[in-house]
C-alpha positions as CSV (number, residue, x, y, z in Angstrom):
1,X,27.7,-40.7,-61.1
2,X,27.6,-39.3,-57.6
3,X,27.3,-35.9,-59.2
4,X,24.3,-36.9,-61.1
5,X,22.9,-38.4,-58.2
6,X,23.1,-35.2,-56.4
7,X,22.0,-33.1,-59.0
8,X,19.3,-35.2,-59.4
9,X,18.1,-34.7,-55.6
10,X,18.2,-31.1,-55.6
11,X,16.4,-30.9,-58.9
12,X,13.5,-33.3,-57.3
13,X,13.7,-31.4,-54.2
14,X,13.2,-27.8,-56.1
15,X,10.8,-29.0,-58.1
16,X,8.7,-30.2,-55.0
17,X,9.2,-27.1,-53.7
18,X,7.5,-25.0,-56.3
19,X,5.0,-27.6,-56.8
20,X,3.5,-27.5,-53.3
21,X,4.2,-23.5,-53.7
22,X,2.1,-23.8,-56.7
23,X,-0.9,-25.8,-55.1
24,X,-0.8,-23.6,-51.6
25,X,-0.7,-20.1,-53.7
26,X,-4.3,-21.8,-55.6
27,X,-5.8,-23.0,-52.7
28,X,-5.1,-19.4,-50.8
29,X,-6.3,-17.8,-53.9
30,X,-9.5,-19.9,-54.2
31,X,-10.0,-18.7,-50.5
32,X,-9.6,-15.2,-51.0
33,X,-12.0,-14.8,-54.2
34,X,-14.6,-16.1,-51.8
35,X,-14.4,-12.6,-50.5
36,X,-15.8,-10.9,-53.3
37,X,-12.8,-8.3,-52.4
38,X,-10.0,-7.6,-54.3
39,X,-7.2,-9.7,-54.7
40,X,-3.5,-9.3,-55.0
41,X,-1.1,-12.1,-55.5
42,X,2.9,-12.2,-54.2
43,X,4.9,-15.1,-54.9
44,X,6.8,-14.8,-51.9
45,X,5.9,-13.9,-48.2
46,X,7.6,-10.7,-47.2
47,X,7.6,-12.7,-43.2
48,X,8.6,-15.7,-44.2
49,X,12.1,-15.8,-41.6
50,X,14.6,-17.4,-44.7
51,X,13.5,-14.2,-46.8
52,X,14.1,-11.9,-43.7
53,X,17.4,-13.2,-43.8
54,X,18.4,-13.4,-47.3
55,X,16.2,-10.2,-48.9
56,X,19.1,-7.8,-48.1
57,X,21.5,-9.7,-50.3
58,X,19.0,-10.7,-53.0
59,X,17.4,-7.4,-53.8
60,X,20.5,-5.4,-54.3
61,X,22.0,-7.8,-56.6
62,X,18.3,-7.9,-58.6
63,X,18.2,-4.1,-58.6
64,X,21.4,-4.4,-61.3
65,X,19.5,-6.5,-63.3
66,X,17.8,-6.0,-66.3
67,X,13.5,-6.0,-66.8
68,X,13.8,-6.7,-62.3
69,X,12.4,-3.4,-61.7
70,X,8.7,-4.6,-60.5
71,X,10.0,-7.3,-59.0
72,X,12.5,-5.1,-56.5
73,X,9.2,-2.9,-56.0
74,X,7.2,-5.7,-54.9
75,X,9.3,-8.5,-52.8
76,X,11.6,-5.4,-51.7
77,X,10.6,-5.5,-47.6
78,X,8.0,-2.7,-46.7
79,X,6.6,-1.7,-49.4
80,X,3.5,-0.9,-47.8
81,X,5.6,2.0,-46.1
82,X,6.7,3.0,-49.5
83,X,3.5,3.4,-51.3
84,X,1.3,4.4,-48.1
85,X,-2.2,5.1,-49.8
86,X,-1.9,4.5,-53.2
87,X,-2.8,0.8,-53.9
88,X,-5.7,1.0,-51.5
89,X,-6.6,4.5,-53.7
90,X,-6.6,2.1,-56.8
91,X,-8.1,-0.9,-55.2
92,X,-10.3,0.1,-52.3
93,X,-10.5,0.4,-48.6
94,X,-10.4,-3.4,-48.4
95,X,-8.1,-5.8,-50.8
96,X,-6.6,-9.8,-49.9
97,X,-2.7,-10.4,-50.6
98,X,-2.4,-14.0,-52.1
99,X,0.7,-16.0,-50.8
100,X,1.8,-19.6,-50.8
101,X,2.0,-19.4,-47.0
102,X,-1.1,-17.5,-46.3
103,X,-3.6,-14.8,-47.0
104,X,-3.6,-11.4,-45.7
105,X,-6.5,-9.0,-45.8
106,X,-5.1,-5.0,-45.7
107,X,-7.5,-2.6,-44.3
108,X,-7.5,1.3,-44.5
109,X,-11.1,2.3,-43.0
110,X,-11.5,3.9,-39.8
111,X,-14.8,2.2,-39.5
112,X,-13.9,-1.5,-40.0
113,X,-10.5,-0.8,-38.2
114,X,-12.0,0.1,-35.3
115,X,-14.6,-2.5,-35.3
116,X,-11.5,-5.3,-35.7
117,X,-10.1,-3.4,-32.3
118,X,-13.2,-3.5,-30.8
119,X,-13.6,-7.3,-31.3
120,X,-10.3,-8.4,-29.1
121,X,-12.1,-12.0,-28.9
122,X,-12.4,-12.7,-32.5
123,X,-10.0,-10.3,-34.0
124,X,-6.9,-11.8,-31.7
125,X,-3.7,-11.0,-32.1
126,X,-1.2,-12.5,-34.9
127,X,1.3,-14.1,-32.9
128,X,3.5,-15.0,-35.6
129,X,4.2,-12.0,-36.5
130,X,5.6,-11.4,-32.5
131,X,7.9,-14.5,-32.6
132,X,11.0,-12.5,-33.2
133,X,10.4,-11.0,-29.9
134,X,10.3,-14.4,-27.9
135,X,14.2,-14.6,-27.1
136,X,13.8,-14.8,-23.5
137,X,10.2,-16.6,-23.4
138,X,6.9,-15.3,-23.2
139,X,6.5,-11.2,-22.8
140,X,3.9,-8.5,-23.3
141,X,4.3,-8.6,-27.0
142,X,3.9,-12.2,-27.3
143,X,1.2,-13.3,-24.5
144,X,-2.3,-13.1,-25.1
145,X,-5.7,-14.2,-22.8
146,X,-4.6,-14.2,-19.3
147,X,-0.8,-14.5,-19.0
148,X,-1.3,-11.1,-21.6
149,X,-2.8,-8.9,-19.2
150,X,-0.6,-10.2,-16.1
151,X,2.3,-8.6,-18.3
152,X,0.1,-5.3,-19.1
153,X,-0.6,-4.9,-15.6
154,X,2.9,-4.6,-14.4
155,X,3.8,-2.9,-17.6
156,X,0.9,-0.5,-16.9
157,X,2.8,1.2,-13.5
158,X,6.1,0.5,-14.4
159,X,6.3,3.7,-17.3
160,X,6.0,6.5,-14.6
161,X,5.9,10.4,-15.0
162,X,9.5,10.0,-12.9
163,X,10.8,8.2,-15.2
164,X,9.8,10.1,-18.2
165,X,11.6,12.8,-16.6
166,X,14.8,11.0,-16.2
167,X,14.4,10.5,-19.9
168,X,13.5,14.4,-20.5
169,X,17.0,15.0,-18.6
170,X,18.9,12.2,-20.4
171,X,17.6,13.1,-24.0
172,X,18.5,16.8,-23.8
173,X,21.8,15.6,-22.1
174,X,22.2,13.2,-25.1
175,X,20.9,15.4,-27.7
176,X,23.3,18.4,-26.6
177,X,26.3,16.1,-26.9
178,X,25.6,14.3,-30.1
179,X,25.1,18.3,-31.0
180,X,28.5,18.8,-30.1
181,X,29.9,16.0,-32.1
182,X,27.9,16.6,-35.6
183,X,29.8,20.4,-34.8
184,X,33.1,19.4,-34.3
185,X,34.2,16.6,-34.0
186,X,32.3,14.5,-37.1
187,X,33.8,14.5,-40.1
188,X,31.9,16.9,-42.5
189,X,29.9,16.4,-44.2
190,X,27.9,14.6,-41.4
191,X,26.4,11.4,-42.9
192,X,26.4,9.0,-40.0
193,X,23.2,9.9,-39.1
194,X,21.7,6.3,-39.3
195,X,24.2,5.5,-36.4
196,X,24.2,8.1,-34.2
197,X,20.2,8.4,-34.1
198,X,21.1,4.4,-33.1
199,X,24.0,5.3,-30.8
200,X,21.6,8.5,-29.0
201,X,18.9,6.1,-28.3
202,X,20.5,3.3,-26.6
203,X,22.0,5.6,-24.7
204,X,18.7,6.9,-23.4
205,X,17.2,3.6,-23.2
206,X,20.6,2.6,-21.0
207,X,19.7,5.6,-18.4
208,X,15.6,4.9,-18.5
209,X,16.5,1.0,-17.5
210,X,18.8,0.9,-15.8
211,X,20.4,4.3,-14.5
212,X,23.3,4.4,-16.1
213,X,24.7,6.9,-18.1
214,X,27.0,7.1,-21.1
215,X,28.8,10.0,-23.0
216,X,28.0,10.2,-26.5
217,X,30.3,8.8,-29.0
218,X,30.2,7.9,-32.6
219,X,31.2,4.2,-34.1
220,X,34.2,5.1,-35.0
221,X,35.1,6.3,-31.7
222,X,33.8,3.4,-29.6
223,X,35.7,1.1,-32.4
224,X,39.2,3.5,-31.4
225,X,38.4,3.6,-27.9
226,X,38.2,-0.2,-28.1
227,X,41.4,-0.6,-30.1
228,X,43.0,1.7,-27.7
229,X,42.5,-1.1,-24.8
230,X,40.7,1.6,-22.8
231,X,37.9,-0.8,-20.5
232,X,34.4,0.4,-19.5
233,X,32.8,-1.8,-16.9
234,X,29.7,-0.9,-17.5
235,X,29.0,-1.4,-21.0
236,X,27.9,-5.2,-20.9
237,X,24.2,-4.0,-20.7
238,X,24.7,-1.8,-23.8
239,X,26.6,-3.7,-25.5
240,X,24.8,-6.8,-25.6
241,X,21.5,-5.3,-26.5
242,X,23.0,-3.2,-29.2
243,X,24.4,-6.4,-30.7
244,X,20.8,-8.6,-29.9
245,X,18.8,-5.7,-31.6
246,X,21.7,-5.7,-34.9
247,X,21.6,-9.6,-35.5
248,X,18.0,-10.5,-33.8
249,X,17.5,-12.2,-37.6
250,X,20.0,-14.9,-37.4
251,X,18.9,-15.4,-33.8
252,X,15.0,-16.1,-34.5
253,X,16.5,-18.4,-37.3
254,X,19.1,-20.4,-35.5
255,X,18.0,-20.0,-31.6
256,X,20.8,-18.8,-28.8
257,X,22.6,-22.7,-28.8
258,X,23.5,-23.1,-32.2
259,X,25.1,-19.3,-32.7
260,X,26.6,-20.3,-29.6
261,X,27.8,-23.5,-30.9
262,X,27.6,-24.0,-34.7
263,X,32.0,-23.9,-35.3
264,X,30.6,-23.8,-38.7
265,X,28.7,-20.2,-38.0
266,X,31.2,-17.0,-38.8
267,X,31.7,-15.0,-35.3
268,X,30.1,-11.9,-36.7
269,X,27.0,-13.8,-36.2
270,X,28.2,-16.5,-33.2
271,X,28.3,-13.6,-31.3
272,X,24.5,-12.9,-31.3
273,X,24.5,-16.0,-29.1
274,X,26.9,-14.4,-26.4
275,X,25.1,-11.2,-26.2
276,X,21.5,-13.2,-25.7
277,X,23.8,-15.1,-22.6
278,X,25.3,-11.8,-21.3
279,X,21.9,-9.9,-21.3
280,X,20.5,-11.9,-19.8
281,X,23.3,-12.5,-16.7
282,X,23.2,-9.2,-16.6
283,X,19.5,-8.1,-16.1
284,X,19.5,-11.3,-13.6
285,X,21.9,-9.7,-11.6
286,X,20.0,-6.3,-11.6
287,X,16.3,-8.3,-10.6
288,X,18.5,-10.0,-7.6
289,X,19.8,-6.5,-6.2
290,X,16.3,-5.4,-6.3
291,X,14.6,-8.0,-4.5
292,X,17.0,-7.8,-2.0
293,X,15.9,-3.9,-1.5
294,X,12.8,-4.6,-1.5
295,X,13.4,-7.7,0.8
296,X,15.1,-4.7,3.1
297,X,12.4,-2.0,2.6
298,X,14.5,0.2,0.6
299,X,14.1,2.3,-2.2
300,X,16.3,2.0,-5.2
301,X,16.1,5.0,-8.1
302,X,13.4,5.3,-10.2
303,X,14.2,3.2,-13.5
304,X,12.4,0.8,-15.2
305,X,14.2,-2.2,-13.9
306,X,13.4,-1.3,-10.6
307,X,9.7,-0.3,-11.4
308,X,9.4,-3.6,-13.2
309,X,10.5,-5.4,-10.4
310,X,8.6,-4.0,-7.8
311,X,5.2,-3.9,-9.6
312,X,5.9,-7.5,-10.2
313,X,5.6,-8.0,-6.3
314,X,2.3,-8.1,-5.7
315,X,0.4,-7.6,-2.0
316,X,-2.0,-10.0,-0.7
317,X,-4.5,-8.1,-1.0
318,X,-4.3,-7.7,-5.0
319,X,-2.9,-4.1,-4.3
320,X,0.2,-3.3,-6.2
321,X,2.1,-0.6,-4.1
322,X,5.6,0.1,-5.6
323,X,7.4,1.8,-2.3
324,X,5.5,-0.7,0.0
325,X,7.8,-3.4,2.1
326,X,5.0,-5.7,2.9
327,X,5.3,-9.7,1.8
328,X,4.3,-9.5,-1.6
329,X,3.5,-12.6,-4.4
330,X,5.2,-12.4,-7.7
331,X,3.0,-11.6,-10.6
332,X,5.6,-12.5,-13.3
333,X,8.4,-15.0,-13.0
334,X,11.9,-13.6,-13.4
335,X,12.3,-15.3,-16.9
336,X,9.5,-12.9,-18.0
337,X,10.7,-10.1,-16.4
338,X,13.6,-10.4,-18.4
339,X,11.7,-10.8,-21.2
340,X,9.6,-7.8,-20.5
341,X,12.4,-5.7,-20.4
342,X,14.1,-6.9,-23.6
343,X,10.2,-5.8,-25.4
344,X,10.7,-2.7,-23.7
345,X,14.6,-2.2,-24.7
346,X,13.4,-3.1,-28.5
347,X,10.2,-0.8,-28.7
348,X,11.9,1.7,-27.2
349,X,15.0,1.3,-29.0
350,X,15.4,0.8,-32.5
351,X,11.3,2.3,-33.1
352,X,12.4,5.7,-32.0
353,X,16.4,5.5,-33.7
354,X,14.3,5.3,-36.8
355,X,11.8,8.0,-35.9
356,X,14.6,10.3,-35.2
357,X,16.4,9.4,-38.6
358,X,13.1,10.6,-40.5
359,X,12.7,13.5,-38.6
360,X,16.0,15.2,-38.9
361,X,16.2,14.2,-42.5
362,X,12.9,15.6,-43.1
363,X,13.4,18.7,-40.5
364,X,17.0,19.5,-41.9
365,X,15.5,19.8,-45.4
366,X,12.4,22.5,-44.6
367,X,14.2,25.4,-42.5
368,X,11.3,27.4,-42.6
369,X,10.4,24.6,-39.7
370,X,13.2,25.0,-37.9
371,X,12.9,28.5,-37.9
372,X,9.8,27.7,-36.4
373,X,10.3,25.4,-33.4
374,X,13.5,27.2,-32.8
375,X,11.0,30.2,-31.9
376,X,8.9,28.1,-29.4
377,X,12.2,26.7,-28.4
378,X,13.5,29.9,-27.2
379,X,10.5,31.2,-26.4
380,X,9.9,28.4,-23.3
381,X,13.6,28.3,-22.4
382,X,15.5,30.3,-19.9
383,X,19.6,30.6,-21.0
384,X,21.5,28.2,-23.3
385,X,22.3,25.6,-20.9
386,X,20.2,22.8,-21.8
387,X,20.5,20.6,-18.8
388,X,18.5,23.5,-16.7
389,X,15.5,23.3,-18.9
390,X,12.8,21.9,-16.0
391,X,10.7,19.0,-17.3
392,X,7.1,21.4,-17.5
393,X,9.3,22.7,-20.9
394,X,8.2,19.1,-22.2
395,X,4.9,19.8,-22.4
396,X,4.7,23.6,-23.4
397,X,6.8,22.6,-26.6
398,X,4.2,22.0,-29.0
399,X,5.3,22.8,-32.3
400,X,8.5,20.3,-31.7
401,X,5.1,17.8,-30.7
402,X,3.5,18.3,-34.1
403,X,6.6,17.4,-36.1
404,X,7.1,14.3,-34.2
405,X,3.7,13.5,-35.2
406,X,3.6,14.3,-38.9
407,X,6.8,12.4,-39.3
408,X,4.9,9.2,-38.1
409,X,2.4,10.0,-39.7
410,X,4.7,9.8,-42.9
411,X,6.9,7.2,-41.6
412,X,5.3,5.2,-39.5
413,X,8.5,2.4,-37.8
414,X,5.6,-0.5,-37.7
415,X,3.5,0.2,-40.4
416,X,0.6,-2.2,-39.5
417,X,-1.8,-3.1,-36.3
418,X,-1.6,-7.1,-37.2
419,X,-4.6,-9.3,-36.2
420,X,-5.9,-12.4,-37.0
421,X,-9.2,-14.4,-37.8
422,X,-7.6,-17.3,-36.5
423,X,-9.6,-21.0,-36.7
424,X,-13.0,-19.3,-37.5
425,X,-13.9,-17.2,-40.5
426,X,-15.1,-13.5,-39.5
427,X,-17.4,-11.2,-40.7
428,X,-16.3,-7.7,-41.4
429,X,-18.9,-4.7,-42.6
430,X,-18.1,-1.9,-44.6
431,X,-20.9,0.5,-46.2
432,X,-23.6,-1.6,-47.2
433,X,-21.7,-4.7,-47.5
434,X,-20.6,-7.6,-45.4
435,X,-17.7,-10.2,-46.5
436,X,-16.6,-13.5,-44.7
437,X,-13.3,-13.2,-43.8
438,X,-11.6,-17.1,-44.2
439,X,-10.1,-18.5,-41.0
440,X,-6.3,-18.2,-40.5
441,X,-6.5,-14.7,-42.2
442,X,-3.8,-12.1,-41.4
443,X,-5.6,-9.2,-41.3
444,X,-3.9,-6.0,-41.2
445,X,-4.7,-2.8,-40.2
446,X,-2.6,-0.1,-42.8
447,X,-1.2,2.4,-40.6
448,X,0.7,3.7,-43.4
449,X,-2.4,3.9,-45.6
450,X,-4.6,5.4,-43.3
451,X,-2.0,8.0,-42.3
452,X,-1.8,9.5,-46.1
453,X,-5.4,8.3,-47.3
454,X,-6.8,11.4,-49.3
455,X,-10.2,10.6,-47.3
456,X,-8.9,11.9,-44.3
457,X,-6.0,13.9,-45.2
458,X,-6.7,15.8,-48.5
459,X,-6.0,15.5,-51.8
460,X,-3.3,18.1,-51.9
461,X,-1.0,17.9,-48.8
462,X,-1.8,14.4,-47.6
463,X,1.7,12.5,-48.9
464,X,3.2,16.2,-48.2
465,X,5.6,16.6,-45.0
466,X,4.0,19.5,-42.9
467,X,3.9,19.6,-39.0
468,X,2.0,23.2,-38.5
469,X,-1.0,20.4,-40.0
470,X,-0.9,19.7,-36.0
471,X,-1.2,23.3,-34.4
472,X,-3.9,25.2,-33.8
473,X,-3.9,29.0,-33.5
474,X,-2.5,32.1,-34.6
475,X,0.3,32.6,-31.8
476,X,2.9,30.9,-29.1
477,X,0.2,32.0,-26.4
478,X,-2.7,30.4,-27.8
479,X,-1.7,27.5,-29.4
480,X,-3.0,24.2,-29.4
481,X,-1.7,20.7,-30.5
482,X,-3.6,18.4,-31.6
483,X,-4.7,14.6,-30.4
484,X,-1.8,12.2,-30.6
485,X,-4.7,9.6,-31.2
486,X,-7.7,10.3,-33.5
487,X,-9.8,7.9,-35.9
488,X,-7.7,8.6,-38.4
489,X,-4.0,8.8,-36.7
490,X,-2.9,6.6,-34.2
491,X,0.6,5.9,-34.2
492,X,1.0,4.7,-31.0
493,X,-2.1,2.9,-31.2
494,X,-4.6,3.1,-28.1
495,X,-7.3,2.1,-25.6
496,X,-6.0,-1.1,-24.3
497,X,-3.4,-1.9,-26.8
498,X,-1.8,1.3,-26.5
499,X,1.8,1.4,-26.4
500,X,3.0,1.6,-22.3
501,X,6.3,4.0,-23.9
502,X,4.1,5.9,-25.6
503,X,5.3,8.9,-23.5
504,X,8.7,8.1,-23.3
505,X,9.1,7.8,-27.0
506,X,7.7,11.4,-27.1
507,X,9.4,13.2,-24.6
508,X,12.7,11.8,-25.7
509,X,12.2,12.8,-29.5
510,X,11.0,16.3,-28.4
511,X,13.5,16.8,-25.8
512,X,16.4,15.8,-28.7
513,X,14.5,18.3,-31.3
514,X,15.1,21.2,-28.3
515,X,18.2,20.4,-27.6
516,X,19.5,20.7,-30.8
517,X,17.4,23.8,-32.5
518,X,17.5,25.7,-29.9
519,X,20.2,27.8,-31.4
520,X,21.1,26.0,-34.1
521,X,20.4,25.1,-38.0
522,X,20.8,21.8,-40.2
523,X,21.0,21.8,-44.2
524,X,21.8,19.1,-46.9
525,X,24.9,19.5,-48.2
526,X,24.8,19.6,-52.4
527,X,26.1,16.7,-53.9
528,X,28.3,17.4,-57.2
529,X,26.0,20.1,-59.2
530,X,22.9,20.2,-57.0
531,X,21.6,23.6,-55.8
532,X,20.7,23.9,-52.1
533,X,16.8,23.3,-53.1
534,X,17.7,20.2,-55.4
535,X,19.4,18.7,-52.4
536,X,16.5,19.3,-49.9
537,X,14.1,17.3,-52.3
538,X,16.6,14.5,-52.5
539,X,17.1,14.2,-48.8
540,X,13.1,13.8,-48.8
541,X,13.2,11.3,-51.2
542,X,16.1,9.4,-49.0
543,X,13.8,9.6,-45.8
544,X,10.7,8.3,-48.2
545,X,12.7,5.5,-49.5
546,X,11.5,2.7,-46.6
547,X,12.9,-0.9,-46.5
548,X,11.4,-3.2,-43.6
549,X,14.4,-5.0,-41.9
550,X,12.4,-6.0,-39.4
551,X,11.0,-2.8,-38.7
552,X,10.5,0.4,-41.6
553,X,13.6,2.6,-41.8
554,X,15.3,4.3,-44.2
555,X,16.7,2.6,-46.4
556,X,20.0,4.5,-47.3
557,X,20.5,7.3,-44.3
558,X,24.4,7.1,-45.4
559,X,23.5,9.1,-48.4
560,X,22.0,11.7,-46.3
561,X,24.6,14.5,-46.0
562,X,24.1,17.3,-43.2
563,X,25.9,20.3,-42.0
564,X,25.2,22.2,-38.6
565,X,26.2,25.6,-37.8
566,X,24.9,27.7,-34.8
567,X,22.1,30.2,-36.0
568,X,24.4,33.7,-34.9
569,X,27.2,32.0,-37.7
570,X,26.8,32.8,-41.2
């Protein structure tokens, strides 16, 4: 009886379920045909936080299945990434998604994307979509009016050309020792490369932030080194954030206080909980020892901790000097501070771990590339000792430039600019038309789309990986590179909501490419009867095959196999 009882509940409560599923999908759709633009229906939200979570072991099991194939196409996370142009070829410039949870109207125009941009007040940000990102409170990704450009002033003079070239020095000592590893002391083939673009980063990130520096290592050897007993007192930073940015799914579902104290949570995940408590002890310690510098009119070196802080001090007169001693008024409190610098430790993280993944998987299958930045390389570079390399190499390499940007352009970490109508409809015009865009419309903004539209791009190289697209000229001495920002390519955005790490992010990524083809080559290994050329297309095929955790990465970078060899060996 009991049984029936409770069968009978869950059966009324599923049935509920799809019911008010059913009615929100039709009221959403009745919205969208409003429009007059295409529309698309999805029985499932790809945001929606319980399908974050549970995607990953849904979609594997439905890929064994018989007749799921469309189905793992279309709910598999980021398929926009996958696809880039081609639904908006076959639909149009403009098309609606139909949800049960909402609407959301994709864009790949220049023209009407940059008249959303322009339109800040009525095109306002989708804050939703920036909720992951509100661990430690309100931050620069998840402010808007007001308390948003308090954060983007700070944020504005804390990324400083000194500290991009603490970054330049760090990535090319980084990149030289991960080098080292994949060379000797990885087992070979190489295929960890998912994890050490992960393990490179962090460490960059650890000496950008906070000054500190790390030796590379693998997994496997921080996992020995910890079995070993061997204790590193400064790894609580690094640690903490590597295990925040790895579980930051269970943590916008459950909240810090239940991983900490749910007994009935497993502690793979309880520990998320810790590591959001020990960041943030740990940052709080770093913001005291600051203020008390600054208290004593002293200088501390120039990370972004200690820029953060300081530009957070404001003078009385509304100037914000960074070296100056005088009494100063906080701008931002020291809860937002912190959570400021966990924005800046994700963007600048796991966005440019992924970039690197696609661009050696993409670089290591074309050698006629590396052939070609290892020219420039050597060409701007005095001697093989990479730590010598002065920071004015950064600029000069431009070929290394142009393949960062063609592999964003392909594989773009976000994907989309999201905005949103918000409580009022808005009207949007392309050619000759104008629609009405219904209030609490997603809108956005297909950087993947845009990136590979045939309009712009071609019809014959535009889904085609090809960084010379970038350069200019018929020679090292007269070379140019092209705009990182243009109507049609903007990967880091721009005007005011460009990204404040836009420069880091590209001098660490070009400073890694130096370091490591400088005098050296990368090739796919054959799998059981591949040919050298079969094995280059599948590694493309590996970095094409995007899956949005909660960023787009590769999907599988475990089944990319490299080998490295210096260029003098056969």
């Amino acid at each position: 009886m009991a049984l029936s009882y409770a069968l009978a509940v869950i059966a009324t409560l599923v049935a509920a379920i799809v019911l008010w599923n059913a009615a929100t999908l039709y009221e959403n759709y009745r919205k969208a045909k409003t429009t007059g633009l295409p529309v698309k229906i999805v029985y499932i939200a790809s945001g929606a936080p319980l399908w974050m979570m549970f995607a990953p072991l849904i979609i594997p099991i439905a890929s064994y299945l018989p007749f799921t194939g469309s189905f793992v196409a279309q709910y598999r996370r980021g398929w926009e990434a996958r696809v880039r142009c081609r639904p908006h070829v076959e639909l149009g410039d403009l098309f609606i998604i139909v949800t049960p949870s909402g609407n959301w109207l994709k864009v790949a125009n220049t023209d009407v994307a940059s008249d959303i941009l322009k339109r800040k007040d009525e095109f306002g940000r989708d804050m939703e979509a920036f909720k992951v990102l509100d661990i430690y409170g309100k931050s620069l990704a998840t402010s808007e009016g007001p308390d948003w450009n308090r954060h983007r002033k700070v944020a504005a003079v804390t990324f400083t050309e000194k500290n991009n070239e603490l970054v330049w020095r760090e990535s090319l000592r980084e990149g030289s020792q991960m080098l080292e590893y994949w060379l000797h002391r990885s087992p070979q083939p190489m295929r960890t490369l998912g994890d050490d673009a992960r393990v490179f980063t962090l460490n960059v990130l650890a000496a950008a932030l906070f000054d500190k520096s790390y030796p590379f290592e693998s997994r496997e050897e921080s996992k020995l080194r910890e079995k070993s007993g061997k204790k590193d007192t400064a790894v609580g930073y690094r640690d903490s954030l590597s295990t925040i940015l790895r579980l930051i799914i269970p943590i916008l579902v459950f909240g810090e206080k239940v991983l900490r104290e749910a007994w009935w949570l497993p502690m793979s995940i309880k520990k998320a909980g810790f590591a959001v408590s020990d960041f943030r002890t740990y940052v709080t310690e770093l913001i005291n020892e600051e203020r008390a510098l600054i208290a004593q009119g002293k200088q501390n070196s120039p990370n972004l901790v200690t820029n953060l802080v300081r530009a957070c001090e404001q003078d009385d007169d509304g100037s914000m000097n960074v070296a100056s001693s005088k009494p100063r008024r906080a701008i931002l409190t020291k809860d937002e501070i912190i959570s400021d610098l966990f924005v800046f430790a994700f963007a600048g993280n796991d966005t440019t771990a992924i970039t690197l993944m696609h661009l050696l998987a993409y670089v290591s299958a074309h050698p006629d590339v590396q052939d070609w930045i290892s020219e420039e390389i050597q060409y701007h570079t005095v001697g093989s000792e990479v730590l010598s390399w002065d920071y004015d190499t950064c600029v000069k390499l431009k070929r290394c430039w142009a393949v960062v940007y063609e592999t964003l352009r392909l594989c773009h970490p976000l994907g989309q600019l999201v905005k949103t109508t918000g409580n009022t409809p808005r009207t949007l015009r392309h050619g000759d038309r104008t629609f009405s865009v219904p209030a609490k419309t997603t809108v956005e903004i297909n950087l993947a789309a845009i990136h590979t539209h045939p309009r712009y791009w071609g019809t014959e190289s535009n889904l085609t990986w090809n960084p010379k697209r970038f350069i200019a000229g018929s020679s090292l001495e007269d070379e140019t590179l092209h705009a990182d920002t243009a109507e049609q390519f903007f990967p880091w955005a721009y005007g005011r909501l460009v990204c404040p790490g836009k420069r880091f992010s590209q001098v660490e990524l070009v400073a890694v490419l130096a370091a490591c083809f400088r005098d050296h080559t990368v090739e796919p290994v054959p799998e059981k009867g591949e040919t050298i050329e079969m094995a280059r297309k599948r590694t493309v095929r590996l970095a094409e095959d995007i899956e949005m955790r909660l960023l787009n990465e590769m999907r599988q970078p475990g089944k990319v196999a490299l080998k490295w060899r210096r260029r003098d060996q056969p």
